[in-house]
Backbone as JSON Lines, residues from 0, in Angstrom:
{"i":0,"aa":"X","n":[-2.63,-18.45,16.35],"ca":[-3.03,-17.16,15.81],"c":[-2.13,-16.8,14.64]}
{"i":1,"aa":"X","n":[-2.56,-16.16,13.43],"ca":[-1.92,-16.55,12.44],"c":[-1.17,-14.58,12.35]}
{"i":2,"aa":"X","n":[-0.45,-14.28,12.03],"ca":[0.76,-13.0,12.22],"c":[0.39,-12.36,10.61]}
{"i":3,"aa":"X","n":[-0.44,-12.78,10.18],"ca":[-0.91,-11.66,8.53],"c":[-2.25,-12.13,8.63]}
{"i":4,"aa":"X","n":[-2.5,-11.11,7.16],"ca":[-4.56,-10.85,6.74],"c":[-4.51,-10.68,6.07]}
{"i":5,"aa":"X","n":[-5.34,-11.15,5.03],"ca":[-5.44,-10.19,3.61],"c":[-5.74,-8.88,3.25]}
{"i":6,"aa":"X","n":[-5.09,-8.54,2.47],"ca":[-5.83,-6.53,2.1],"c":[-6.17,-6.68,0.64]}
{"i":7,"aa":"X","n":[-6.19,-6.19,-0.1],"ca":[-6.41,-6.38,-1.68],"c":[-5.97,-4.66,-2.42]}
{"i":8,"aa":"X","n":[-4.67,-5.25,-3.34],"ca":[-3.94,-4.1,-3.8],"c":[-4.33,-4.35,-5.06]}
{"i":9,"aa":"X","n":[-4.7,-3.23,-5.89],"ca":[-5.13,-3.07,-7.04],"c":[-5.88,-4.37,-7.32]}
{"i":10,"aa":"X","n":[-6.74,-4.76,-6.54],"ca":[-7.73,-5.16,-6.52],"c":[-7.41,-7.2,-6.33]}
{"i":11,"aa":"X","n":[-6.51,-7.49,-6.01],"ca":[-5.41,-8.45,-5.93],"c":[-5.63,-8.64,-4.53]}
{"i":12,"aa":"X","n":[-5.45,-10.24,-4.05],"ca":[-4.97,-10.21,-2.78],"c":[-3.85,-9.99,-2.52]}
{"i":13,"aa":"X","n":[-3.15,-9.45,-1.58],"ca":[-1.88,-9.97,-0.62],"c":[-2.47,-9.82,0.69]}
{"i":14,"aa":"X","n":[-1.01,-10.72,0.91],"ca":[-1.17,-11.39,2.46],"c":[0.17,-10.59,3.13]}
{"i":15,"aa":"X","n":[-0.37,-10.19,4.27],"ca":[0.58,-8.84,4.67],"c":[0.81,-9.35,6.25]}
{"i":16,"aa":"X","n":[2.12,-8.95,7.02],"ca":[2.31,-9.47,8.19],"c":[1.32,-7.77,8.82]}
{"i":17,"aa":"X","n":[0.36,-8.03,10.13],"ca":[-0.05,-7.22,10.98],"c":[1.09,-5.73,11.1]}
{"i":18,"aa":"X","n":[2.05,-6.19,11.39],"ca":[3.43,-5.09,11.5],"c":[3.75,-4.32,10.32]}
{"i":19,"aa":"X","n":[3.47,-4.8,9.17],"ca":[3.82,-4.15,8.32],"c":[2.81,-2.83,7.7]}
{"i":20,"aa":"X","n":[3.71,-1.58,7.8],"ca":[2.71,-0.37,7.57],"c":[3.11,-0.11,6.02]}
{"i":21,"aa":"X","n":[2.16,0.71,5.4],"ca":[1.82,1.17,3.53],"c":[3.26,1.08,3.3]}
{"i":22,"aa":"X","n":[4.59,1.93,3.89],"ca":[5.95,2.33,3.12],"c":[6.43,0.67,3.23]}
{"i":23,"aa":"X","n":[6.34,-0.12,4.27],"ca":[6.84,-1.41,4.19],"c":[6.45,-2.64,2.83]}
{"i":24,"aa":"X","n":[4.94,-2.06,2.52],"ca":[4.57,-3.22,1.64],"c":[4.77,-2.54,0.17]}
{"i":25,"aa":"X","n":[5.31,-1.2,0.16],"ca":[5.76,-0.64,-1.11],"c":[6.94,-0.72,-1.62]}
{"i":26,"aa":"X","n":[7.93,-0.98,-0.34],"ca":[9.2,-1.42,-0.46],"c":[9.08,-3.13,-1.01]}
{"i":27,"aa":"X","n":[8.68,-3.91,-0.55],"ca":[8.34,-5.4,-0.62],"c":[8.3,-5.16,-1.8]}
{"i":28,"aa":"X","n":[7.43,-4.36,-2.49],"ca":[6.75,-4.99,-3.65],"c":[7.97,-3.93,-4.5]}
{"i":29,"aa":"X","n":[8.94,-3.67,-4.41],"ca":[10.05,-2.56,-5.4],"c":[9.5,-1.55,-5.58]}
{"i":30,"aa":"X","n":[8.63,-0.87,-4.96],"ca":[7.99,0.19,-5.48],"c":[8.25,1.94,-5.04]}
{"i":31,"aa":"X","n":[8.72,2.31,-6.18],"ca":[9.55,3.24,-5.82],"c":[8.12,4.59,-5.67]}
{"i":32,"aa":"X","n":[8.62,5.04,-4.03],"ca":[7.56,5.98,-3.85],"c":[7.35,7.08,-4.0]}
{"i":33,"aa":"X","n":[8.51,7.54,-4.55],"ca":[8.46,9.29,-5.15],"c":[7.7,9.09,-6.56]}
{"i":34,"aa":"X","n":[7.36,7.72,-7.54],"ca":[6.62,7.63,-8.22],"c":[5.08,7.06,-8.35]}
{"i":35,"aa":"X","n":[4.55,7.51,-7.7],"ca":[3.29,7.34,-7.11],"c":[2.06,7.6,-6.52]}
{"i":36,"aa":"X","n":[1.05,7.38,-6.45],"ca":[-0.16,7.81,-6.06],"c":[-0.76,6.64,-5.31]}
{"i":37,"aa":"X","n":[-1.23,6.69,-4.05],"ca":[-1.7,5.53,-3.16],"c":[-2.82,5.74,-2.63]}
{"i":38,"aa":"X","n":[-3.92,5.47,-3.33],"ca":[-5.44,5.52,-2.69],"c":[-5.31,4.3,-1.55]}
{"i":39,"aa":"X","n":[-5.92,4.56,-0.55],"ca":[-6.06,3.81,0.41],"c":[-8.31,4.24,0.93]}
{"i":40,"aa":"X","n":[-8.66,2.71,0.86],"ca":[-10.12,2.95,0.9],"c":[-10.61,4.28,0.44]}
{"i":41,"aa":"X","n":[-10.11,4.79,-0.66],"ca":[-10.95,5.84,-1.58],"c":[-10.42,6.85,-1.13]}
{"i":42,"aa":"X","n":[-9.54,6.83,-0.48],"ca":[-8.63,8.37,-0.3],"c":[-7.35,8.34,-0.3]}
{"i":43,"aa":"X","n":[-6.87,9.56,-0.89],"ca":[-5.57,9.81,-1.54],"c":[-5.05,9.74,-0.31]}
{"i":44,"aa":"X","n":[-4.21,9.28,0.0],"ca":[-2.61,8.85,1.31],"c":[-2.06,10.24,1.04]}
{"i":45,"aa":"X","n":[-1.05,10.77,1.75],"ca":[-0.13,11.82,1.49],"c":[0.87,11.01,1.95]}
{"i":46,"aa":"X","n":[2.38,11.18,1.04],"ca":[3.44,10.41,1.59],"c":[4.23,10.47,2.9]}
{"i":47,"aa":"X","n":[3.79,11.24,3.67],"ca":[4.16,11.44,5.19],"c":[3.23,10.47,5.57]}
{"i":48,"aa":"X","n":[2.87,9.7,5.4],"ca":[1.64,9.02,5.92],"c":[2.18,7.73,5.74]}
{"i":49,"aa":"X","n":[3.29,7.05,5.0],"ca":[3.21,6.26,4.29],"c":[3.9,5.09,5.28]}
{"i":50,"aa":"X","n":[4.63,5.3,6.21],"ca":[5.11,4.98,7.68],"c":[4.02,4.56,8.89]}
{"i":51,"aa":"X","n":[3.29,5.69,8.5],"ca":[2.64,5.46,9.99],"c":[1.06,4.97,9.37]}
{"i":52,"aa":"X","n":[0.4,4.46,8.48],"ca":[0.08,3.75,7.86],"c":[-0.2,2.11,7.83]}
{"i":53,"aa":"X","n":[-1.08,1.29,8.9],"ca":[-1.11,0.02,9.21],"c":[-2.84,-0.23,8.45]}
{"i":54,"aa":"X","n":[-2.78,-1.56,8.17],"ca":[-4.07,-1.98,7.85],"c":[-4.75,-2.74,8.75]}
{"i":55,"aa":"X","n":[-5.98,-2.97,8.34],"ca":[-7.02,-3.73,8.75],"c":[-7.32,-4.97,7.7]}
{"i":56,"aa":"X","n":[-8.05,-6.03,8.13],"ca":[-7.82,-7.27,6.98],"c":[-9.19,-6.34,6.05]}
{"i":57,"aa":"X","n":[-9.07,-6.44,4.56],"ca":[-9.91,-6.94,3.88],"c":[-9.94,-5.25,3.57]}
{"i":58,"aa":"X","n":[-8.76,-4.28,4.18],"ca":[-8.81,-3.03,3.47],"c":[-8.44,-3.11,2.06]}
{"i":59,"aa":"X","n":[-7.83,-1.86,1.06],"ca":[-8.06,-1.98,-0.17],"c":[-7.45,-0.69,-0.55]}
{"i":60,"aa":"X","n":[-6.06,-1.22,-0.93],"ca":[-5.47,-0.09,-1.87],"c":[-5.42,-0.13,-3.09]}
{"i":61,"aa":"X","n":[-5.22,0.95,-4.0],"ca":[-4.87,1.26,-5.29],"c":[-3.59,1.75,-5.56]}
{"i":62,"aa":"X","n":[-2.48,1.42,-6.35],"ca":[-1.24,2.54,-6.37],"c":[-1.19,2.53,-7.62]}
{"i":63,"aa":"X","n":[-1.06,3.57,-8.19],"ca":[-1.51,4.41,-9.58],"c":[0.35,4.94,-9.73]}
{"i":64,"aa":"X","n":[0.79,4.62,-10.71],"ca":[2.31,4.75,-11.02],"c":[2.24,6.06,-12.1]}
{"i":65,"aa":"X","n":[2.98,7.08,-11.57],"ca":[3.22,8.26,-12.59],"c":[4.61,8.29,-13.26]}
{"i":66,"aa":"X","n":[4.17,8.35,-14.31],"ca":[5.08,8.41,-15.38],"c":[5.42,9.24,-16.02]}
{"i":67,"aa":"X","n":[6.41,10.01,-16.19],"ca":[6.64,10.88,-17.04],"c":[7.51,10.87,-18.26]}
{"i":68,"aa":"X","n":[6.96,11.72,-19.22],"ca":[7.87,11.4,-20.92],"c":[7.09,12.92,-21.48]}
{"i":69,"aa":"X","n":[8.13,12.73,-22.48],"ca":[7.88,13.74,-23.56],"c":[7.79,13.84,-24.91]}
């Protein structure tokens, strides 16, 4: 039995271990989460969420990076 599945982030595969919830694969990937926006299957995540947050194979996030300048 194989311990990951695919999900598809910004439209990309990764291959994610079952255990790992949204804040785990944002950390993986350096991604700093006070800068950010995380659609998860077409709805906006709230970052309290971002922990308790596990996938299913073949779900489908977006993370949209905010930037600010002047």
């Amino acid at each position: 039995m194989k311990n990951y599945f695919t999900i598809l982030i910004n439209g990309d595969p990764f291959n994610c271990y079952y255990s790992m919830s949204l804040f785990d694969i944002l950390k993986y990937l350096d991604i700093d989460i006070n800068n950010v926006i995380v659609e998860y299957n077409n709805d906006i995540i709230n970052k309290i969420q971002f922990n308790s947050l596990f996938f299913k194979p073949n779900d489908s996030i977006e993370i949209i990076s905010i930037v600010g300048g002047g």
